[in-house]
N, C-alpha and C positions, 0 to 999 in steps of 0.2 A: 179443203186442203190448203195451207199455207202457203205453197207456191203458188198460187191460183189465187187465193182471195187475201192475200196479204198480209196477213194477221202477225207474221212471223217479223215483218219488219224491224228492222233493231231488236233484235234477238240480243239480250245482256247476258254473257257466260260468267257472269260475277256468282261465287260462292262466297259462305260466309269463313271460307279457308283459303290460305295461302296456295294458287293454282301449278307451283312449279316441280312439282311431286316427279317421280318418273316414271314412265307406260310399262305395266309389267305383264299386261296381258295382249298385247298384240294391238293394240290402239297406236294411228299414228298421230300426230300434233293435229294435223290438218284437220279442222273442223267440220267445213265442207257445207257451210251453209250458206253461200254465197249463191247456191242454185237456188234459195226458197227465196230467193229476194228479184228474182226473174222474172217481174210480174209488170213489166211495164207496158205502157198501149203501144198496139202494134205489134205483139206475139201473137202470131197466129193460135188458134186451136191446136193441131197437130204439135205447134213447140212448147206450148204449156202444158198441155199431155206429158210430152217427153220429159220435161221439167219435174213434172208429176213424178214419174217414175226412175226417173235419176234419184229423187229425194227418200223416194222408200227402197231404192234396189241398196244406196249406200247404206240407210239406218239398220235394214235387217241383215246389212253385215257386220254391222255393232253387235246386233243385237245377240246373233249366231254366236260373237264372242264370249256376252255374257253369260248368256244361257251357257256356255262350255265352263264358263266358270263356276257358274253356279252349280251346276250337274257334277264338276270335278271334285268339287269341296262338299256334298252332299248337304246344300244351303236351299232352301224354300224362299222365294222371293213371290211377292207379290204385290200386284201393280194396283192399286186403288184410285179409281177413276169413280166421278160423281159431278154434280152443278154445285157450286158453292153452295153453302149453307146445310148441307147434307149430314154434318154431324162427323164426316171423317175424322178429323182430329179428336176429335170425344171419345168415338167407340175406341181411336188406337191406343190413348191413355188409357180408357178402363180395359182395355186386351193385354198391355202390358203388362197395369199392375197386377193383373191375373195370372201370368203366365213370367216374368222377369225372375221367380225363383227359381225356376225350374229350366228356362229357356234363355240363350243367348239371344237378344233382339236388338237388330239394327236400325234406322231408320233414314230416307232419304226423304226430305221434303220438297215438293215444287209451288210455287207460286209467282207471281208476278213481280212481287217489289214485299219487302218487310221479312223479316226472320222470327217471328212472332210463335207459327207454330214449331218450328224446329227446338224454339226455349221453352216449348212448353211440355214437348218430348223429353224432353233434355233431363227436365223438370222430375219425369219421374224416376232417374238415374241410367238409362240407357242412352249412349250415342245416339247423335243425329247429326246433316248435315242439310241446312237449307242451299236449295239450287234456286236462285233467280232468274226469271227467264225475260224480264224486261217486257216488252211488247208479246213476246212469243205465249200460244197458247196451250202449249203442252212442254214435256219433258221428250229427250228423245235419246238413243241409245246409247251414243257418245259422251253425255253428258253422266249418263249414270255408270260409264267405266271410267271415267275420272272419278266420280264420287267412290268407287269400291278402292281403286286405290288409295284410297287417302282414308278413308274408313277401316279395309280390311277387316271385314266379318268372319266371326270364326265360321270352322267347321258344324256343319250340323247344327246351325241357327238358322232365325229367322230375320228374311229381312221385309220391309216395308217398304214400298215404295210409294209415297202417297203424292199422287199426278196432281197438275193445277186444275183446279175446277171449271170443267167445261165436258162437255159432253160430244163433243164432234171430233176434234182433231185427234184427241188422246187415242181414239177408233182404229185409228191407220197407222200408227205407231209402235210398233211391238219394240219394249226394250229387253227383252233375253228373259221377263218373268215365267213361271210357272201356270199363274191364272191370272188375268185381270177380273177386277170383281169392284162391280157396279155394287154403286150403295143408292137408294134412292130415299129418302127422306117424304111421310106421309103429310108433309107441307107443301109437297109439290102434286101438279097433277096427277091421275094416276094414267095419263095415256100418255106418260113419260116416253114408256118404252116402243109407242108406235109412231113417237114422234122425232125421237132418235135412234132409229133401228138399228145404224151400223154399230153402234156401243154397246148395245143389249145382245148384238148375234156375237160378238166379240167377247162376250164375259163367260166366264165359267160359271160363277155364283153371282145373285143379285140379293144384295139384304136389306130388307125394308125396315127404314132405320125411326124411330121416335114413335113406337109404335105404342105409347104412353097419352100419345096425345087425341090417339083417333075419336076417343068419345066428345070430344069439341071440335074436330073436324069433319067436313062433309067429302070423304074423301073414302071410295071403292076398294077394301084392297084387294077382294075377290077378281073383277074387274081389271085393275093393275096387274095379278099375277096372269090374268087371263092372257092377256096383251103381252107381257113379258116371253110367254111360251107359245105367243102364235110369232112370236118375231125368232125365238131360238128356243125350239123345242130342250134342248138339253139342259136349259141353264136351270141349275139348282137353285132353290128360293129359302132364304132362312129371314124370319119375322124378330124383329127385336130391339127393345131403348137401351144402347147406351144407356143412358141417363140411370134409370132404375133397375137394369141387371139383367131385366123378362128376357129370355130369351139367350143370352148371352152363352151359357152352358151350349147349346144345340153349334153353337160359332167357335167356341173353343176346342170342341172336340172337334170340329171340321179341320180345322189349324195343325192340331197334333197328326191325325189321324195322314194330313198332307204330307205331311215334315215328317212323319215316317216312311212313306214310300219316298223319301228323293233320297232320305237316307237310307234304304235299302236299295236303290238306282246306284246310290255312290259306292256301297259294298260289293 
């Protein structure tokens, strides 16, 4: 957790937008990260606990927000969490340009420093808006209700939220989405999932991404998904490369098939 192991330090709330917009959903100015920065020697156990839980009791009252938002306008948000190098940005350009005739699609990008994938979102004609988080290891819920107002997604779209690459902190973080959904990339282990449990018991779907490659890889993915459902029996598993399409049909109709029931929640 950030309050606790530091990682959030100099947390940069730089977007690649002008930050002076106005709060039209109930967010106040107050950022309030001034508790994850509580981590010096000499907190005892019991007050970095408390720290702990000061920092997810505030975020999941972001987050309460967005999810109100999201559920009022009948928008499908979903949180994309992975390790770098997982192909996130690749599957989202080729989901787009699958679905951008048919579907309004938004996108919010997180990373550390550089606006590289938000231009490349951008790239394929839908909005995007990179959030910089400087030192910080994840996105968090406040962050992404400045991003919605300054974006303003229609009615009955989709939006993306694609978290910075890391596989812990994004765990404990709920920003108001629908499902967070682990990607895991057949270049990484496959005891991914028993080796970062709390992200894997946290997703709804996990997609096993470059699955193009596995005949040059020595890599299980029987095994993988074994692992993925002894850590969180429910989570759905969908097999597929970006790269070359395999699969991609089984993920798009997961998308629609989503984005119809929030728009039958909203009616």
């Amino acid at each position: 957790m950030c309050g606790i192991c530091g990682c959030g330090e100099g947390h940069s709330h730089s977007h690649d937008h002008d930050h002076d917009h106005p709060h039209d959903h109930g967010h106040s100015h107050n950022h309030g990260h001034d508790a994850e920065h509580a981590h010096a020697p000499g907190l005892s156990p019991k007050r970095m606990v408390q720290i702990e839980q000061d920092i997810l009791a505030k975020n999941n009252r972001y987050a309460a927000e967005n999810r109100h938002y999201f559920g009022g306008r009948g928008i499908l948000a979903l949180n994309l969490v992975s390790s770098p190098g997982s192909g996130k940005t690749t599957l989202l350009t080729k989901t787009i340009a699958r679905l951008k005739e048919d579907i309004a699609i938004t996108v919010i990008e997180g990373d550390q420093q550089t606006a590289r994938d938000a231009e490349r979102i951008r790239a394929t004609g839908v909005q995007a808006l990179q959030i910089n988080t400087g030192k910080g290891c994840h996105l968090d819920a406040h962050r992404i209700g400045h991003a919605l107002e300054s974006l303003q997604p229609k009615d009955h779209s989709l939006v993306f939220i694609e978290n910075v690459g890391n596989l812990v902190c994004p765990s404990a973080f709920d920003l108001g989405e629908a499902h967070k959904v682990v990607i895991l990339s057949v270049t990484e282990g496959e005891d991914k999932p028993i080796k970062y449990p709390d992200m894997f018991h946290a997703a709804d779907l996990m997609i096993l991404n470059k699955t193009d490659l596995l005949p040059y890889l020595d890599f299980d993915a029987g095994q993988c998904i074994q692992y993925a459902k002894q850590v969180n029996p429910r989570i759905r598993i969908l097999s597929l490369s970006a790269k070359t399409g395999e699969g991609m049909d089984s993920w798009l109709r997961w998308l629609k098939a989503e984005l119809e029931l929030q728009r039958i929640g909203y009616a």
